[in-house]
One Martini backbone bead per residue (centre of mass of N, CA, C, O) as a GRO file, in nm:
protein
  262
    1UNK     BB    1   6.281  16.178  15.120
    2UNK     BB    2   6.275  15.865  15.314
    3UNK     BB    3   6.436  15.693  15.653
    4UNK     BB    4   6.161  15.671  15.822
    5UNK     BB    5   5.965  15.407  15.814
    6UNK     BB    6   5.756  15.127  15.886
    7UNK     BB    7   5.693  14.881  16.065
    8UNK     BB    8   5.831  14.578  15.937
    9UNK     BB    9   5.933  14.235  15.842
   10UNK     BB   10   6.204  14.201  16.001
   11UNK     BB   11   6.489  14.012  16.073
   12UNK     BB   12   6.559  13.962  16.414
   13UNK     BB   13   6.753  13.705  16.414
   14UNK     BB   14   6.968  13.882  16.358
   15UNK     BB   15   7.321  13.972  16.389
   16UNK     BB   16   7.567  14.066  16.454
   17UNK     BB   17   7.882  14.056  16.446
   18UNK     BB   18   8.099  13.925  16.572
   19UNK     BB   19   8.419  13.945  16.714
   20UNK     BB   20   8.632  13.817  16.536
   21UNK     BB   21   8.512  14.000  16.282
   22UNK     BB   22   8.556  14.282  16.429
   23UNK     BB   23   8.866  14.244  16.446
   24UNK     BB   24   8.905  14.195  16.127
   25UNK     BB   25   8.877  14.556  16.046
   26UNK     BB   26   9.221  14.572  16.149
   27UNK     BB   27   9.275  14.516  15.775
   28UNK     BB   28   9.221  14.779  15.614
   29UNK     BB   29   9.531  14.873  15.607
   30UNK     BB   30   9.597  14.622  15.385
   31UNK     BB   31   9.406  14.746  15.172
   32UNK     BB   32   9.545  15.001  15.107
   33UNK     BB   33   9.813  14.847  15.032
   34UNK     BB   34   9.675  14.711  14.798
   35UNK     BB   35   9.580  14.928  14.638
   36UNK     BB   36   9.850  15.025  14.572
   37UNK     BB   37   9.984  14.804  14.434
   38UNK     BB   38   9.754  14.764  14.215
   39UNK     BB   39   9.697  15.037  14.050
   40UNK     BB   40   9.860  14.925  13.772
   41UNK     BB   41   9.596  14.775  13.749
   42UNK     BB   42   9.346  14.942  13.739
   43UNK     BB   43   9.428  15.121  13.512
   44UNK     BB   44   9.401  14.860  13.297
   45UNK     BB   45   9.125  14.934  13.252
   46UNK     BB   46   8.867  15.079  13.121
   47UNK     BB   47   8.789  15.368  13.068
   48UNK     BB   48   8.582  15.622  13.119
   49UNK     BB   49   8.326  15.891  13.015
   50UNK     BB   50   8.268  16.124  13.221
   51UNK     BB   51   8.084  16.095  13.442
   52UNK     BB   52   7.909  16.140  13.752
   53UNK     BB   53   7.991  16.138  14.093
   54UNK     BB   54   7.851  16.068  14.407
   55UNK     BB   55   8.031  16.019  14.697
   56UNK     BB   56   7.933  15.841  15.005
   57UNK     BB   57   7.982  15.835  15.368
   58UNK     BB   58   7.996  15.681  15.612
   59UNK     BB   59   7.968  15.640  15.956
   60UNK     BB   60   8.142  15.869  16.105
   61UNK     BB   61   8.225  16.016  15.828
   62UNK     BB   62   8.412  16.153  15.562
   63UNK     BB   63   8.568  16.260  15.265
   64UNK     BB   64   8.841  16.138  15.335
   65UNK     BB   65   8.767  15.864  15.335
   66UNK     BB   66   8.723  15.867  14.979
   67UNK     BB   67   8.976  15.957  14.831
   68UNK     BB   68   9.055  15.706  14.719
   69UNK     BB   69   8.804  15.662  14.537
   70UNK     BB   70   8.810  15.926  14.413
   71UNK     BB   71   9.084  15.892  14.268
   72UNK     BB   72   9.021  15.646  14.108
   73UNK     BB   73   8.774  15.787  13.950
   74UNK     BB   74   8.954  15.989  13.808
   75UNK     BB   75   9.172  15.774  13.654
   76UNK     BB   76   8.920  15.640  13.485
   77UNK     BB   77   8.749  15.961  13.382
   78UNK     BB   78   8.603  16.106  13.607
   79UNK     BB   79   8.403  16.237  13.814
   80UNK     BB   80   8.426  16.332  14.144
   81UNK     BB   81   8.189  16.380  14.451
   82UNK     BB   82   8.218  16.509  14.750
   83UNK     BB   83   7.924  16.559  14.972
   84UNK     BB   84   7.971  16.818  15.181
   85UNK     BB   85   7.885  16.741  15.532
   86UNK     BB   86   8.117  16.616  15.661
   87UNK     BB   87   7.987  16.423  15.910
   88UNK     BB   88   7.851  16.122  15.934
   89UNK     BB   89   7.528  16.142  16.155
   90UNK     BB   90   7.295  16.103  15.997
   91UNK     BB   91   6.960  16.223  15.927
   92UNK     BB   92   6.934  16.471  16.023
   93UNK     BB   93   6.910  16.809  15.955
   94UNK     BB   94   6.949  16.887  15.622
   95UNK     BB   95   7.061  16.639  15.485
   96UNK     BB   96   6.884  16.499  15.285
   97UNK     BB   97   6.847  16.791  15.134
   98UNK     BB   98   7.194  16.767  15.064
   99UNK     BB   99   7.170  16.543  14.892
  100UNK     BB  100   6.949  16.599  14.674
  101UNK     BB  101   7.128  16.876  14.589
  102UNK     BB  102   7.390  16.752  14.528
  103UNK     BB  103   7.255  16.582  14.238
  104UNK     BB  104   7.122  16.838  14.123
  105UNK     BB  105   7.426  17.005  14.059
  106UNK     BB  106   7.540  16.826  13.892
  107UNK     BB  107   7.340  16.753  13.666
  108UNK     BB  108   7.314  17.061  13.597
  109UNK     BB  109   7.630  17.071  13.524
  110UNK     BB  110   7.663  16.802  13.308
  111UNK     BB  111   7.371  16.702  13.154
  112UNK     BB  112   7.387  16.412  13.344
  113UNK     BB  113   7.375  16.114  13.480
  114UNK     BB  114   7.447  16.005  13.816
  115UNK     BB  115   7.643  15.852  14.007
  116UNK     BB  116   7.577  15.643  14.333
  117UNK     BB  117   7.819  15.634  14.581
  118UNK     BB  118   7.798  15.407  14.906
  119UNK     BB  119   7.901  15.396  15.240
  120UNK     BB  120   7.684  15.229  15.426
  121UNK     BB  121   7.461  15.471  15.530
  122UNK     BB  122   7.522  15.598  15.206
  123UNK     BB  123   7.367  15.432  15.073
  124UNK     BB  124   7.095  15.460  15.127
  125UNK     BB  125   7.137  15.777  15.041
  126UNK     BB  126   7.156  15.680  14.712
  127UNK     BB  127   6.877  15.511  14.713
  128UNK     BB  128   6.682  15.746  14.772
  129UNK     BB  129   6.795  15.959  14.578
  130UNK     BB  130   6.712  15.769  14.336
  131UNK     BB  131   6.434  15.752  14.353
  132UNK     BB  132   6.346  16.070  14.334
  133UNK     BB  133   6.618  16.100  14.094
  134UNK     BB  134   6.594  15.902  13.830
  135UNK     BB  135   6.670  16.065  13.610
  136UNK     BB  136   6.968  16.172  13.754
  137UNK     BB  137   7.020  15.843  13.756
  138UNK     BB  138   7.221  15.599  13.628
  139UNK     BB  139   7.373  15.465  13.919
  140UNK     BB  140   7.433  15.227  14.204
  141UNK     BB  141   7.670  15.146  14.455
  142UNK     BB  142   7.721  15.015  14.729
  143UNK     BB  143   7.875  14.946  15.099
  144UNK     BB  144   7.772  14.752  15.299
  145UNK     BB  145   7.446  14.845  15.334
  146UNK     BB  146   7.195  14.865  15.539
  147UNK     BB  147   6.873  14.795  15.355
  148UNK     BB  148   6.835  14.528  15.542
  149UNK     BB  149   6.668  14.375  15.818
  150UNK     BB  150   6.830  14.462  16.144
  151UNK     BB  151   6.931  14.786  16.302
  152UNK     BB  152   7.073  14.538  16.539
  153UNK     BB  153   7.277  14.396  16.261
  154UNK     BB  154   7.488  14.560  16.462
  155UNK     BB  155   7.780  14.762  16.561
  156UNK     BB  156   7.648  15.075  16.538
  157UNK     BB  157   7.366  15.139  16.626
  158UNK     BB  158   7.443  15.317  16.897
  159UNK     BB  159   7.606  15.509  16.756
  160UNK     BB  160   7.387  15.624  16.619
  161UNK     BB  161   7.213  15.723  16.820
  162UNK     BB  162   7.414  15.910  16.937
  163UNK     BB  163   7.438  16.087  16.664
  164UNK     BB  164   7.176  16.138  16.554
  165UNK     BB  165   6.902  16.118  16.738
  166UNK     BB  166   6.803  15.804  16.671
  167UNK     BB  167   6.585  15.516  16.699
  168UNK     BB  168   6.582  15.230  16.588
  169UNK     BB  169   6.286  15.164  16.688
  170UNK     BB  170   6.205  15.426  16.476
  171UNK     BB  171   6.395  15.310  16.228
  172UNK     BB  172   6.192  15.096  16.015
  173UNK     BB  173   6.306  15.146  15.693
  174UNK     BB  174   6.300  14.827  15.525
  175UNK     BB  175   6.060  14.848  15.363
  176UNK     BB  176   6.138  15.108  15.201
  177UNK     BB  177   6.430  15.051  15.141
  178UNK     BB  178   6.490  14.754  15.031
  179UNK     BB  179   6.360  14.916  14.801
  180UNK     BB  180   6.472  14.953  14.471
  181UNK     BB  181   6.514  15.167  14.276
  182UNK     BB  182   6.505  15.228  13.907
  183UNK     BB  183   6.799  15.124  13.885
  184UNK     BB  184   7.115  15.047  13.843
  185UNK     BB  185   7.196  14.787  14.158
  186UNK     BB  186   7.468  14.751  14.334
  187UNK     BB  187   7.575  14.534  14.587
  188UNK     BB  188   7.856  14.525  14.801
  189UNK     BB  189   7.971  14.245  14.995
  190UNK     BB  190   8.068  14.093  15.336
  191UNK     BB  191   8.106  13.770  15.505
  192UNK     BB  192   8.359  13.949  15.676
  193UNK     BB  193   8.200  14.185  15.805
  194UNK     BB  194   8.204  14.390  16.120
  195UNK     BB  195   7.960  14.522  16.143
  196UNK     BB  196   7.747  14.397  15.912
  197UNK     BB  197   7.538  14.226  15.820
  198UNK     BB  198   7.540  14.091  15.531
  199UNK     BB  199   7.240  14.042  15.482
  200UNK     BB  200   7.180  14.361  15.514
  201UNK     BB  201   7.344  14.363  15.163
  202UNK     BB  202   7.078  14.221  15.017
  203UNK     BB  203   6.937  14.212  14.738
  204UNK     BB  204   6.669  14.182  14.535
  205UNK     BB  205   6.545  14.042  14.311
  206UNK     BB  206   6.597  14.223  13.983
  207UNK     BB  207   6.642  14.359  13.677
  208UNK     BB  208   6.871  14.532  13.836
  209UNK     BB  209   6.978  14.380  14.032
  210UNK     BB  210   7.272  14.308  14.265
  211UNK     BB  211   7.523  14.069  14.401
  212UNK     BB  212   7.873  14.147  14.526
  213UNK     BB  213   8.104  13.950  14.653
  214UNK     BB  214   8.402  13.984  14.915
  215UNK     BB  215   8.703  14.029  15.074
  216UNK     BB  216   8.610  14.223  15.328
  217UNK     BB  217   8.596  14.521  15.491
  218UNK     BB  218   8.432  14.726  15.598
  219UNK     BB  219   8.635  14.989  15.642
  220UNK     BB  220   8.793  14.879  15.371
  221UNK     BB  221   8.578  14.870  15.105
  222UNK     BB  222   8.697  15.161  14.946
  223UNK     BB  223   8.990  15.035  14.902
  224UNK     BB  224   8.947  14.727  14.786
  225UNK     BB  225   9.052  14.635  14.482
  226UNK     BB  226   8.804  14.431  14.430
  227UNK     BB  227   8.607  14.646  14.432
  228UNK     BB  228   8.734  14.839  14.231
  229UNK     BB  229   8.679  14.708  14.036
  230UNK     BB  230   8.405  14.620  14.011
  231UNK     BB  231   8.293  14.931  14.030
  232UNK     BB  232   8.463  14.962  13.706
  233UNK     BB  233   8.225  14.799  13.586
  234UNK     BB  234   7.982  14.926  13.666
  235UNK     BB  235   8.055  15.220  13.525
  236UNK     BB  236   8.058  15.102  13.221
  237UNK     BB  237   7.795  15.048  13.198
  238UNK     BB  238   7.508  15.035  13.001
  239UNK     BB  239   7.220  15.137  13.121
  240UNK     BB  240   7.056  15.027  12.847
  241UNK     BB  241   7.267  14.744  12.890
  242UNK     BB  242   7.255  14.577  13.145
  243UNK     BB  243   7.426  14.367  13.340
  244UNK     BB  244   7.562  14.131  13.527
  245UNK     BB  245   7.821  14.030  13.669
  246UNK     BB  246   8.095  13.880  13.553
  247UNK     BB  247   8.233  13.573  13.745
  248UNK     BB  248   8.388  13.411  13.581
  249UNK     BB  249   8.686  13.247  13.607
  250UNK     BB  250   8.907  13.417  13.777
  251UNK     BB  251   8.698  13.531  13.952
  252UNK     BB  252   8.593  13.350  14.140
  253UNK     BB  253   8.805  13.399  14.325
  254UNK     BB  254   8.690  13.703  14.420
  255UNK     BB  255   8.391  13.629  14.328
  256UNK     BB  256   8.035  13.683  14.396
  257UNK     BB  257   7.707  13.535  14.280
  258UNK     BB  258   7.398  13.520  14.281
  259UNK     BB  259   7.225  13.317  14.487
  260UNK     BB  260   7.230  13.419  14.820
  261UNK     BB  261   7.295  13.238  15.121
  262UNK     BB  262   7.311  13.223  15.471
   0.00000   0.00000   0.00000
């Protein structure tokens, strides 16, 4: 596994996301007070079969930032595991190696395919690990995950080289992060991130691949509850029998899919 790919045509005239999307950041905490509002709906979705998940914190988070997406995972049947390495501040040493051992490790106690949900640069490693170990990997499932533009049409890219150690410009992975695991693959983005730019989380059309828009913060989209919808949708499908989300009735107006327009 690696997040270190070769300079490839990523799309450089991409821009980080506006100051007033940036402001807009703000209101994460009412996504979480509307998570808990919703509860009563969303426990009344389909439960789980009990298979294993293992999320990842996006960039600067630890698994505190989790606690809602896995108590709500834990609460629809599933078991859910954090990622235990601390916050995460990029591909450091030992790292990736922490990502692949922690997925090997839920596999080998429970006997089952593990779905693997990252959040902003967790997702990256969602899908990186699912190349690696398809065998092992349900299904994937990112939020705003930037696996593909290029990595200053974002508002963090700063912050990750002072954290990580690495240099964007050294750090050319999308055309091979671009490329989607072997499993089913969805990435929920919003056209309001403020930190990443939208296009940056959007998948490659692909008989396993989809992309559902929702109205959310970066910062909030772990505990927005349309997304928790969504995330609980895509972990009932039959890995078997896959169909991309179905947005028709009143779903529409919480979510976009199809053919996805910059």
């Amino acid at each position: 596994m690696s997040i270190q790919g070769q300079r490839s045509n990523v799309n450089e005239k991409l821009k980080a996301p506006n100051a007033l999307l940036l402001m807009m950041e703000g209101r994460a905490p009412w996504e979480y007070a509307a998570m808990l509002a919703a509860t009563p709906w969303l426990r009344r979705l389909p439960k789980g079969d009990g298979h294993p998940i293992v999320v990842f914190p996006g960039l600067g988070a630890a698994d505190f930032t989790t606690i809602p997406l896995r108590n709500f995972l834990e609460s629809q049947g599933y078991v859910a595991y954090p990622w235990q390495q601390g916050f995460n501040f990029g591909p450091r040493d030992g790292v990736v190696d922490g990502v692949l051992n922690k997925v090997r490790a839920v596999y080998e106690k429970h006997q089952r395919p593990v779905s693997l949900i990252g959040w902003s640069l967790g997702g990256i490693y969602a899908r990186e690990a699912a190349k690696e170990l398809a065998e092992m990997t349900r299904c994937v499932i990112t939020l705003g995950s930037p696996f593909t533009g290029h990595p200053k049409a974002s508002n963090a890219w700063r912050f990750y080289e002072f954290v990580s150690g690495h240099s964007t410009d050294d750090l050319e992975v999308f055309e091979q992060v671009r490329q989607p695991p072997p499993v089913p693959t969805t990435s929920i983005y919003s056209k309001t991130d403020g930190i990443v730019a939208w296009q940056c989380s959007v998948n490659e059309h692909g008989p396993l691949t989809e992309n559902i828009g929702v109205h959310a913060s970066h910062v909030g989209m772990g505990m927005n509850p349309v997304a928790m919808y969504a995330i609980a949708d895509r972990l009932a499908q039959d890995p078997k029998d896959w169909k991309p989300f179905d947005a028709s009735g009143v779903k529409s107006l919480f979510y976009r899919t199809g053919p996805v327009n910059a």
